[in-house]
N, CA, C and O atoms as a GROMACS GRO file, in nm:
protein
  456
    1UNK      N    1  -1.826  -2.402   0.436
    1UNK     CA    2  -1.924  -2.299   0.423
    1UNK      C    3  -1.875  -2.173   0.493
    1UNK      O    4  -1.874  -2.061   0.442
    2UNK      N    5  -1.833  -2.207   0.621
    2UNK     CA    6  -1.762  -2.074   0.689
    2UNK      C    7  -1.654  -1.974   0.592
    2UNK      O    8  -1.652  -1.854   0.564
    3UNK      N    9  -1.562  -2.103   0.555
    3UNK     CA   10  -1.480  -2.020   0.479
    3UNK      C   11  -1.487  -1.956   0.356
    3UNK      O   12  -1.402  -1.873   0.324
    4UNK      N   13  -1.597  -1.990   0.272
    4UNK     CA   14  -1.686  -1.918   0.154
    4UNK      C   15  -1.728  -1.812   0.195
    4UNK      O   16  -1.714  -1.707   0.133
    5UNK      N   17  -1.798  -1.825   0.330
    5UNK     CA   18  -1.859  -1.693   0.358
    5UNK      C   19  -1.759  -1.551   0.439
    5UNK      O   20  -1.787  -1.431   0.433
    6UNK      N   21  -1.679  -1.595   0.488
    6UNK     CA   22  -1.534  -1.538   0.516
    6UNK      C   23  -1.479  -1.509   0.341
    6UNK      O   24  -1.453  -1.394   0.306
    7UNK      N   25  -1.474  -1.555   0.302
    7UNK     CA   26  -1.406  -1.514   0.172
    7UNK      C   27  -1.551  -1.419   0.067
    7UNK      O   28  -1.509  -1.369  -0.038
    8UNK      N   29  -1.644  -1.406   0.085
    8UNK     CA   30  -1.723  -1.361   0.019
    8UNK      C   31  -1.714  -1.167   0.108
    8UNK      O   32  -1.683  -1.060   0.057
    9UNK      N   33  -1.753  -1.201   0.243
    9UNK     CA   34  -1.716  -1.072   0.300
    9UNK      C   35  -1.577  -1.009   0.292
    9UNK      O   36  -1.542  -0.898   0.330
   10UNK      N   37  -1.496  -1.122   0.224
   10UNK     CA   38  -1.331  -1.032   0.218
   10UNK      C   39  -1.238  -1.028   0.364
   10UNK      O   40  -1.136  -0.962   0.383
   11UNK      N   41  -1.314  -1.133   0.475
   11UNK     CA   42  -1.210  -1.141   0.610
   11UNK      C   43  -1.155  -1.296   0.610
   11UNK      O   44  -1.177  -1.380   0.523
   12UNK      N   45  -1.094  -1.309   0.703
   12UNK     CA   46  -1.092  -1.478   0.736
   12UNK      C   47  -1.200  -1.498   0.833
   12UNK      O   48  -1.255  -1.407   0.895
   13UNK      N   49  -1.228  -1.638   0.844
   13UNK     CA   50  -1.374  -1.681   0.894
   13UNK      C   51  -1.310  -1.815   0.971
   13UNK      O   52  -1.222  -1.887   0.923
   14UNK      N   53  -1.364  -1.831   1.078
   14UNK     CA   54  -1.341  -1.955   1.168
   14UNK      C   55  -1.477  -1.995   1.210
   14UNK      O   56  -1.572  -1.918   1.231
   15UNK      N   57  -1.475  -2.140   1.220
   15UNK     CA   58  -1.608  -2.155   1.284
   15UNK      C   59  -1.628  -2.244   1.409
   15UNK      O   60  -1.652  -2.364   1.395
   16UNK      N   61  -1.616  -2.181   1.544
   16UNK     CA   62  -1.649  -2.246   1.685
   16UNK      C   63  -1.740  -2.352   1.728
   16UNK      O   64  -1.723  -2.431   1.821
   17UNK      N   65  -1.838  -2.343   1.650
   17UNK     CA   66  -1.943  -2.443   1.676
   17UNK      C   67  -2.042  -2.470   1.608
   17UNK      O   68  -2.119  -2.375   1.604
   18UNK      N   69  -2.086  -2.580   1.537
   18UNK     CA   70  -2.164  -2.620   1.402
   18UNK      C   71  -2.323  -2.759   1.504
   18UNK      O   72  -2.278  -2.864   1.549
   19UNK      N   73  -2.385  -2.749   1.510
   19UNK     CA   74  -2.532  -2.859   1.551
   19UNK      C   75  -2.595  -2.865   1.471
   19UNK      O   76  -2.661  -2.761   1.463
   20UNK      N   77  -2.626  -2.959   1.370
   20UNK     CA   78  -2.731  -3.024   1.240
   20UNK      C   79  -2.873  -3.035   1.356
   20UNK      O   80  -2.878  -3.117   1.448
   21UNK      N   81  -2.947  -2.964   1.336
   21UNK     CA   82  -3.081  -3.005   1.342
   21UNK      C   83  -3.141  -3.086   1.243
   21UNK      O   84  -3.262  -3.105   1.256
   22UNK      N   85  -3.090  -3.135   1.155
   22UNK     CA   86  -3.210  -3.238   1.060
   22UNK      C   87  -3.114  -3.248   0.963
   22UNK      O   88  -3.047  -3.158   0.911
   23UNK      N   89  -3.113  -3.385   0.941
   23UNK     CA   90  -3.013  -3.489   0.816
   23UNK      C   91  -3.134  -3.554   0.756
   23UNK      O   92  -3.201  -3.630   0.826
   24UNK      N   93  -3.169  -3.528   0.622
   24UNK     CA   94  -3.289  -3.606   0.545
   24UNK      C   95  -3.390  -3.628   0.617
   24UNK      O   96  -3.434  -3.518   0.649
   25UNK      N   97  -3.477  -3.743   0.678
   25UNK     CA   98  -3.581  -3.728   0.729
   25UNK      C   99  -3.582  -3.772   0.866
   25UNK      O  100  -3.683  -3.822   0.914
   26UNK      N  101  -3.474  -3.756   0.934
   26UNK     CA  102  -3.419  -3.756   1.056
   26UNK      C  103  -3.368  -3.599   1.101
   26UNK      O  104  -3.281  -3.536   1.040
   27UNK      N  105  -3.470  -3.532   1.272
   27UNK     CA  106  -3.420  -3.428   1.313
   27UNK      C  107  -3.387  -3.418   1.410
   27UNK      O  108  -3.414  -3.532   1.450
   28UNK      N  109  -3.330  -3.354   1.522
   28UNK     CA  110  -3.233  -3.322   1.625
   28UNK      C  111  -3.362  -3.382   1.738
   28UNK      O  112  -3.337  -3.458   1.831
   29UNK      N  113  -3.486  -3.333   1.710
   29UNK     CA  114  -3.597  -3.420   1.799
   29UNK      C  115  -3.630  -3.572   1.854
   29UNK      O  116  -3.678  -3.619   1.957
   30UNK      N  117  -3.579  -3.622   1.730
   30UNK     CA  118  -3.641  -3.748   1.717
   30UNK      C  119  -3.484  -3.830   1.768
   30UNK      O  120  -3.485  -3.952   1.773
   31UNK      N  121  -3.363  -3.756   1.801
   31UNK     CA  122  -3.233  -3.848   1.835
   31UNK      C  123  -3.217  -3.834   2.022
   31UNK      O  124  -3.272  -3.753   2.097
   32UNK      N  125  -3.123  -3.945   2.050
   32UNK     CA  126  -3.128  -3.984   2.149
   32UNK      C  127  -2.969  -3.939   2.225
   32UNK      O  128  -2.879  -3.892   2.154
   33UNK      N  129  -2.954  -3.957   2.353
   33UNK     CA  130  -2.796  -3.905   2.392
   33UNK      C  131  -2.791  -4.040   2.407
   33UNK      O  132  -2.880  -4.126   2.410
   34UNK      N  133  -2.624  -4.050   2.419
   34UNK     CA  134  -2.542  -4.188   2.480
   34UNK      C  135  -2.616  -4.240   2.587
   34UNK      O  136  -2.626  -4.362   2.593
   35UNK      N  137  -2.667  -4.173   2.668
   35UNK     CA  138  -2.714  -4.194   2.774
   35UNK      C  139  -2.835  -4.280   2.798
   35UNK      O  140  -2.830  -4.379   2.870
   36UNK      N  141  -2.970  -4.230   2.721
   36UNK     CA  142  -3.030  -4.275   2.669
   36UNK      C  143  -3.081  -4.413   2.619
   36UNK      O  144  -3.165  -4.490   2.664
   37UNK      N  145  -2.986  -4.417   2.488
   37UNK     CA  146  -2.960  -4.523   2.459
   37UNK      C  147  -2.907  -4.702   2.520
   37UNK      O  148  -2.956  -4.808   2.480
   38UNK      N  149  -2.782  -4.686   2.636
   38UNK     CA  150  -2.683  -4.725   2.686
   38UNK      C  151  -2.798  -4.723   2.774
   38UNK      O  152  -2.754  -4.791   2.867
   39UNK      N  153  -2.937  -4.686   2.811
   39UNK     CA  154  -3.010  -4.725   2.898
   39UNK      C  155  -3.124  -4.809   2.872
   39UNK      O  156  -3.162  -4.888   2.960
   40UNK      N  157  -3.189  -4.800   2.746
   40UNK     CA  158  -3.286  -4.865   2.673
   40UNK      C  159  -3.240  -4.874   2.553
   40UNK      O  160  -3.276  -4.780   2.482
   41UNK      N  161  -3.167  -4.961   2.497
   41UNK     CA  162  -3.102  -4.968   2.355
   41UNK      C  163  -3.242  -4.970   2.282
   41UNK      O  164  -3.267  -4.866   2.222
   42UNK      N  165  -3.330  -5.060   2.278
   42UNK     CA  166  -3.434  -5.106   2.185
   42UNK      C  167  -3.519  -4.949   2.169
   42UNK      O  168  -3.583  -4.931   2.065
   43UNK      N  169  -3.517  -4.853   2.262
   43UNK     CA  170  -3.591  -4.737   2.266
   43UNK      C  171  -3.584  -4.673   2.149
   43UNK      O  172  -3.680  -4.616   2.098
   44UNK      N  173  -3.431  -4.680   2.082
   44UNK     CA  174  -3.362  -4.569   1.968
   44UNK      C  175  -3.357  -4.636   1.872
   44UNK      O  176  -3.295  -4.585   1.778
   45UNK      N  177  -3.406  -4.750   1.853
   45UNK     CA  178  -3.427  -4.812   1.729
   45UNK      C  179  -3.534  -4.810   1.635
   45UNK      O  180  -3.647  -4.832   1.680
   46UNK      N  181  -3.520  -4.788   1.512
   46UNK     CA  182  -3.642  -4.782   1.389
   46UNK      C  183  -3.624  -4.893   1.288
   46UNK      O  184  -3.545  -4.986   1.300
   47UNK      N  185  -3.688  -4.878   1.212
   47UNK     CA  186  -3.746  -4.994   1.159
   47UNK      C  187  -3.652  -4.950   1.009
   47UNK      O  188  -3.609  -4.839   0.975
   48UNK      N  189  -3.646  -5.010   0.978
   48UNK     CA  190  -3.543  -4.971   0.816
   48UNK      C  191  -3.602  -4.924   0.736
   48UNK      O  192  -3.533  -4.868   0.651
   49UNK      N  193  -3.779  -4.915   0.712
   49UNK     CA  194  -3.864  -4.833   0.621
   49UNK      C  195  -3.832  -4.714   0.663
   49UNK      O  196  -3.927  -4.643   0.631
   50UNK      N  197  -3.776  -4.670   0.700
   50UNK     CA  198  -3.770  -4.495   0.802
   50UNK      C  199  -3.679  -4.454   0.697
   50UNK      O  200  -3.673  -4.338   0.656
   51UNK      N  201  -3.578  -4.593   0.634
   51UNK     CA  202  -3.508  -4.518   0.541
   51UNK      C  203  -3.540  -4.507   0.408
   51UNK      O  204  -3.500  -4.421   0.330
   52UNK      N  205  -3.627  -4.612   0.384
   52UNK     CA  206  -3.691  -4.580   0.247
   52UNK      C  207  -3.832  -4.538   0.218
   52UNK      O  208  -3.912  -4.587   0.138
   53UNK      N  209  -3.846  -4.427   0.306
   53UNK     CA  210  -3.973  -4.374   0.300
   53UNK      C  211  -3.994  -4.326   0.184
   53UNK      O  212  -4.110  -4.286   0.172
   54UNK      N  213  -3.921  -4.310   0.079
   54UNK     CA  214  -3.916  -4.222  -0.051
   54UNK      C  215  -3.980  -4.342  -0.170
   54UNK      O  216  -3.995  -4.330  -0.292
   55UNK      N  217  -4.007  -4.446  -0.087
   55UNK     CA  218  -4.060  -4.573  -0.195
   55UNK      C  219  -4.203  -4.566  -0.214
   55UNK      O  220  -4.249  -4.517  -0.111
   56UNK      N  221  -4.274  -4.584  -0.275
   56UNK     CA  222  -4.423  -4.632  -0.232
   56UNK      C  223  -4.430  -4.729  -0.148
   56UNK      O  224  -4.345  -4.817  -0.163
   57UNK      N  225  -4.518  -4.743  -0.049
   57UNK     CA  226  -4.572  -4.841  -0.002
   57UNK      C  227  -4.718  -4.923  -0.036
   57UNK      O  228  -4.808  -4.865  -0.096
   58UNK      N  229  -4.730  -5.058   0.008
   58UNK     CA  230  -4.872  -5.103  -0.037
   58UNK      C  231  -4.843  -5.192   0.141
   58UNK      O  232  -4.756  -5.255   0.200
   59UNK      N  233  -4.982  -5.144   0.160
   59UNK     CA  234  -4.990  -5.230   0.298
   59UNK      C  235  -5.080  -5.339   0.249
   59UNK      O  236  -5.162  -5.325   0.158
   60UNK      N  237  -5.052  -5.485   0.340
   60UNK     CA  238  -5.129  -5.578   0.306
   60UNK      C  239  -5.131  -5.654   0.415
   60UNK      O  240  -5.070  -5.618   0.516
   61UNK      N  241  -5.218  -5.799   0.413
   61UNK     CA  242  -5.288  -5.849   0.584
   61UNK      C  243  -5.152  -5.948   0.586
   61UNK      O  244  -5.052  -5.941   0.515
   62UNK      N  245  -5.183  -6.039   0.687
   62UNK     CA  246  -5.075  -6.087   0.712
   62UNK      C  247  -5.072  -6.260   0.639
   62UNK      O  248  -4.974  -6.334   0.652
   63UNK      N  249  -5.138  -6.279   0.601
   63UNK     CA  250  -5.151  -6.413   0.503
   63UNK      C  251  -5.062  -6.366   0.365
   63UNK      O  252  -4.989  -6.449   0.312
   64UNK      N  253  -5.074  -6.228   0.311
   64UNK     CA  254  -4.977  -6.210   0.199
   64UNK      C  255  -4.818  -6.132   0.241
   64UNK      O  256  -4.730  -6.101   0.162
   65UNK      N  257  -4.820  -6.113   0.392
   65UNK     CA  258  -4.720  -6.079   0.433
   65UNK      C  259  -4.643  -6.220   0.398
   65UNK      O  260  -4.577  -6.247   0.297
   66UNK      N  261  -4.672  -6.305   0.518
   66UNK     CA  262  -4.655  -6.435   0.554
   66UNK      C  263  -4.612  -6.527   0.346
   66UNK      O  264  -4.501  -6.580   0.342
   67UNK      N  265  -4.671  -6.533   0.249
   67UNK     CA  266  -4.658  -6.579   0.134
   67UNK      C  267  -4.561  -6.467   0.016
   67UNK      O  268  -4.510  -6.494  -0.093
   68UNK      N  269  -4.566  -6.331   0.100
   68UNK     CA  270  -4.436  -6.308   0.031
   68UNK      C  271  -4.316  -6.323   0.083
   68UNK      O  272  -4.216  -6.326   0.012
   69UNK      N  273  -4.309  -6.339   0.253
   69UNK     CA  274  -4.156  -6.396   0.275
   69UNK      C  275  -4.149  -6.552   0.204
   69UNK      O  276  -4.042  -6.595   0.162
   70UNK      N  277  -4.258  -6.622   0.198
   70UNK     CA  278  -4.204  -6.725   0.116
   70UNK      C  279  -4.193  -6.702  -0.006
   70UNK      O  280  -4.178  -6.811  -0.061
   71UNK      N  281  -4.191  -6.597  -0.101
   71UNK     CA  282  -4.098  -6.575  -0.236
   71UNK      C  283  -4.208  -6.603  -0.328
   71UNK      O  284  -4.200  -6.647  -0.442
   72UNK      N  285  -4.338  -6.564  -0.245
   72UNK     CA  286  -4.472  -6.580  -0.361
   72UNK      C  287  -4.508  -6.429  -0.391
   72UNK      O  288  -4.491  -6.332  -0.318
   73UNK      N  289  -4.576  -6.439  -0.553
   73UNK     CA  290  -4.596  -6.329  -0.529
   73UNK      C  291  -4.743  -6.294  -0.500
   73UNK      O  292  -4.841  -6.367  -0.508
   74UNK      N  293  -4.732  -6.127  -0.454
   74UNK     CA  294  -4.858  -6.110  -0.362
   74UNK      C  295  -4.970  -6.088  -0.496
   74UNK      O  296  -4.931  -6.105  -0.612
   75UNK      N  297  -5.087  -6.055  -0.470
   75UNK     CA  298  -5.182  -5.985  -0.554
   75UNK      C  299  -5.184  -5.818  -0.502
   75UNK      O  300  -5.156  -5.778  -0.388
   76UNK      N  301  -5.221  -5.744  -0.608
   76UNK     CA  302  -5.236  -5.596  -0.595
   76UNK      C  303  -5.315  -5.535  -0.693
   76UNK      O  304  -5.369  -5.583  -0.793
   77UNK      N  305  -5.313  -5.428  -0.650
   77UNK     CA  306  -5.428  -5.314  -0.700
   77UNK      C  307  -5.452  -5.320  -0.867
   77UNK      O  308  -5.547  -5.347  -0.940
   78UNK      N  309  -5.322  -5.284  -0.885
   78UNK     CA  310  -5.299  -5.227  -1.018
   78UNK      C  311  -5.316  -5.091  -1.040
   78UNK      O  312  -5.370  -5.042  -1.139
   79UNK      N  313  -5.262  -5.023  -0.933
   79UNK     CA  314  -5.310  -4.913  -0.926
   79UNK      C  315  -5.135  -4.820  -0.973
   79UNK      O  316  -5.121  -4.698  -0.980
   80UNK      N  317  -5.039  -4.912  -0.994
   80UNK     CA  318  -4.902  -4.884  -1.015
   80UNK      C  319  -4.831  -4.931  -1.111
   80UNK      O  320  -4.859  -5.051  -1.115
   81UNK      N  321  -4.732  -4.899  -1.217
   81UNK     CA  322  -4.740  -4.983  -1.338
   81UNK      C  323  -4.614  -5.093  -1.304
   81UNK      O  324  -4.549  -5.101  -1.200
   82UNK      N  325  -4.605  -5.151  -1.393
   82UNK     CA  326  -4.501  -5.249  -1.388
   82UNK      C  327  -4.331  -5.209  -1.368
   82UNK      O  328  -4.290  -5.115  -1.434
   83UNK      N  329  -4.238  -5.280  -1.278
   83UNK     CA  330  -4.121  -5.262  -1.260
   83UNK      C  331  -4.096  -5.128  -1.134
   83UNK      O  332  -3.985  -5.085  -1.102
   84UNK      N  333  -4.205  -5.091  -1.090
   84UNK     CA  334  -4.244  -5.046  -0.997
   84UNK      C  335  -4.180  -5.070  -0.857
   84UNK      O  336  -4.206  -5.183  -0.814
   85UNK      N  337  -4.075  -4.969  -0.744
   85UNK     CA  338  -4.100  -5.055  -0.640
   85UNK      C  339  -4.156  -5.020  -0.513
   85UNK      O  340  -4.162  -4.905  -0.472
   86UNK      N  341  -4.208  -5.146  -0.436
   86UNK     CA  342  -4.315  -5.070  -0.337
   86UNK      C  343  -4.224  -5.164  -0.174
   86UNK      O  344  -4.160  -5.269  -0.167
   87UNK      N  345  -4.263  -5.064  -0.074
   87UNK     CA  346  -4.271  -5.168   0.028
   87UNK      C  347  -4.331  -5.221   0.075
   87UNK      O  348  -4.439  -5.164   0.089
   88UNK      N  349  -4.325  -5.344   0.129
   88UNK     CA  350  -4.448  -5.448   0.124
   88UNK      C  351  -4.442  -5.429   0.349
   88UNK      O  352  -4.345  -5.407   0.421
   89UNK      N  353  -4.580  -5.450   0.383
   89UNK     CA  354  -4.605  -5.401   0.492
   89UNK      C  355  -4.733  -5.423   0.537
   89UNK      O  356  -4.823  -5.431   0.453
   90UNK      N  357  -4.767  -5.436   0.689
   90UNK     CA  358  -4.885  -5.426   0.743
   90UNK      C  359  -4.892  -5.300   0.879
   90UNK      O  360  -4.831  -5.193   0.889
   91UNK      N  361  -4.961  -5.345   0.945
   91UNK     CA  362  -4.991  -5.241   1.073
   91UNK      C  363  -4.846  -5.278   1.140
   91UNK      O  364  -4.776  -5.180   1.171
   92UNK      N  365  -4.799  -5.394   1.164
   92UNK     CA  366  -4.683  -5.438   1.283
   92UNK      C  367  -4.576  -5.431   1.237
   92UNK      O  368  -4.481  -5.372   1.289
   93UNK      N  369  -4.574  -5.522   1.077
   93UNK     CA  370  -4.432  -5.525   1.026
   93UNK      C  371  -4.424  -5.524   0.878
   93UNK      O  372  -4.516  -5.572   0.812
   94UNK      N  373  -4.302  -5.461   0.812
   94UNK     CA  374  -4.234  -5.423   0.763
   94UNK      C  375  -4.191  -5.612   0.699
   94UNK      O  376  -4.147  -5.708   0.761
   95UNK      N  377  -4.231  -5.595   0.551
   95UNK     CA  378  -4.176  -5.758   0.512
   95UNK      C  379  -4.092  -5.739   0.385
   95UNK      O  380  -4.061  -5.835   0.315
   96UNK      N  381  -4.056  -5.610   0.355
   96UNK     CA  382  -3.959  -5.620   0.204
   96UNK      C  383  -3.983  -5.530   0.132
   96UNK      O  384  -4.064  -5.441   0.156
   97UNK      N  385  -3.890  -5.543  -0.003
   97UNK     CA  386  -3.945  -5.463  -0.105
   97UNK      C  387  -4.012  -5.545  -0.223
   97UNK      O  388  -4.006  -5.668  -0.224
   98UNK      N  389  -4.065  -5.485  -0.306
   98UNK     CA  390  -4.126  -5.567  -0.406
   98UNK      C  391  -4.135  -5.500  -0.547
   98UNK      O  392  -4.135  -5.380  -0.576
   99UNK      N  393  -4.142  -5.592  -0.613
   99UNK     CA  394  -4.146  -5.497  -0.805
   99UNK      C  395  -4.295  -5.577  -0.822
   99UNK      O  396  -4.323  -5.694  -0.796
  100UNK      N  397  -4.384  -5.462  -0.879
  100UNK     CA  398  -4.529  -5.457  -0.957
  100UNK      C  399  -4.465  -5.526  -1.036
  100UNK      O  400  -4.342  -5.530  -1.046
  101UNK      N  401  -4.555  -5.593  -1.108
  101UNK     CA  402  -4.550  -5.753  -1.234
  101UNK      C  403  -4.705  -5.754  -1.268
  101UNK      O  404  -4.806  -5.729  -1.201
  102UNK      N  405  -4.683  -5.788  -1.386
  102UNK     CA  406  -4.768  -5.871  -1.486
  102UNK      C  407  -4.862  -5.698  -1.465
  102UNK      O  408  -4.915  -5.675  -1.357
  103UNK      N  409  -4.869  -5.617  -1.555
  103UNK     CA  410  -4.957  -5.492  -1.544
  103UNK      C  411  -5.052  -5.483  -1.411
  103UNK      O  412  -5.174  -5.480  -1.404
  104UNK      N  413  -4.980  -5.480  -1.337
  104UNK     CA  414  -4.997  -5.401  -1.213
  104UNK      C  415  -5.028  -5.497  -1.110
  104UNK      O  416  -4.994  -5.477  -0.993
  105UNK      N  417  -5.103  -5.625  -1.156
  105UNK     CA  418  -5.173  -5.722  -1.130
  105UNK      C  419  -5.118  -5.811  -0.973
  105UNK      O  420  -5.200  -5.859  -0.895
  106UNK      N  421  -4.961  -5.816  -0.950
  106UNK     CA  422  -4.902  -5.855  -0.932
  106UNK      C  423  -4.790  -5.780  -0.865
  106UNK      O  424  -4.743  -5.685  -0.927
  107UNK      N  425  -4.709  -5.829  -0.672
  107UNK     CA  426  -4.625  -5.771  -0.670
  107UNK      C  427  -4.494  -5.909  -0.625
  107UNK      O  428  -4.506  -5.981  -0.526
  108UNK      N  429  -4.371  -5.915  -0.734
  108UNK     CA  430  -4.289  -5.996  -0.672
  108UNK      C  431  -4.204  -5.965  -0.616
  108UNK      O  432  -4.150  -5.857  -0.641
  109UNK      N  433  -4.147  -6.077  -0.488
  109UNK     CA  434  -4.050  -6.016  -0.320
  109UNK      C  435  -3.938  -6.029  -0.422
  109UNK      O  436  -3.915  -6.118  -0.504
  110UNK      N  437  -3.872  -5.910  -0.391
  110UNK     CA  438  -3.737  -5.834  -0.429
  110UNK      C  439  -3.650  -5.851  -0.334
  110UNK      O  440  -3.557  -5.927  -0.360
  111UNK      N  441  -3.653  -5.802  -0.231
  111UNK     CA  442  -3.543  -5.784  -0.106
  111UNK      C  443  -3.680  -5.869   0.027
  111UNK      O  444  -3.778  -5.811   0.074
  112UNK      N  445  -3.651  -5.966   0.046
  112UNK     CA  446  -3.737  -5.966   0.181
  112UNK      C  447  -3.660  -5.982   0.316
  112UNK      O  448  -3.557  -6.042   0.347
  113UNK      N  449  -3.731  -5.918   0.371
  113UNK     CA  450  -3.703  -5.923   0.558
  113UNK      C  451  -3.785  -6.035   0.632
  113UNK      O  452  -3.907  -6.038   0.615
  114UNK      N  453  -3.726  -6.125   0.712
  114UNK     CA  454  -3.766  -6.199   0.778
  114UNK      C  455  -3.774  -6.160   0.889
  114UNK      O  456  -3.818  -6.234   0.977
   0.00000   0.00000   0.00000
């Protein structure tokens, strides 16, 4: 980028010092130093939905949490059409992804987290 913009003004362009405040939905706020970390590891850790926030989610209690890690599928709204994918979730935890089935009726575990 430096050197585009060095070449757009017609000089040479160097660049001393570059800091990303924000990579996708991660910003310079929310990160931790070596220090930090190397002091409370568990502190700087997130949950892997952080990365697929771009999915739908369907939150549900923990009896269909609990029956979709066993590879059942859950019941749902139908409020989403088929082949659909959602993350499957409650207040605490995070249990997978899932594809809407049978017109909407239905969500089956795709990727689950134990």
């Amino acid at each position: 980028m430096c050197v585009d913009i060095g070449k757009s003004l017609e000089i040479p362009a160097t660049m001393g010092f570059l800091i990303r405040t924000a990579v996708g939905s991660f910003s310079l706020a929310d990160s931790h130093t070596l220090e930090e970390i190397a002091n409370n590891p568990l502190q700087s850790l997130q949950g892997v939905n952080i990365l697929l926030n771009y999915i739908p989610g369907c939150a549900v209690d923990e009896l269909a949490i609990a029956n979709f890690r066993q590879g059942k599928k859950i019941k749902h709204d139908g409020s989403q059409k088929d082949g659909t994918a959602v993350l499957v979730y409650n207040d605490v935890d995070f249990a997978g992804i899932g594809i809407i089935s049978e017109n909407g009726q239905y969500i089956a575990p795709h990727k689950v987290l134990n």
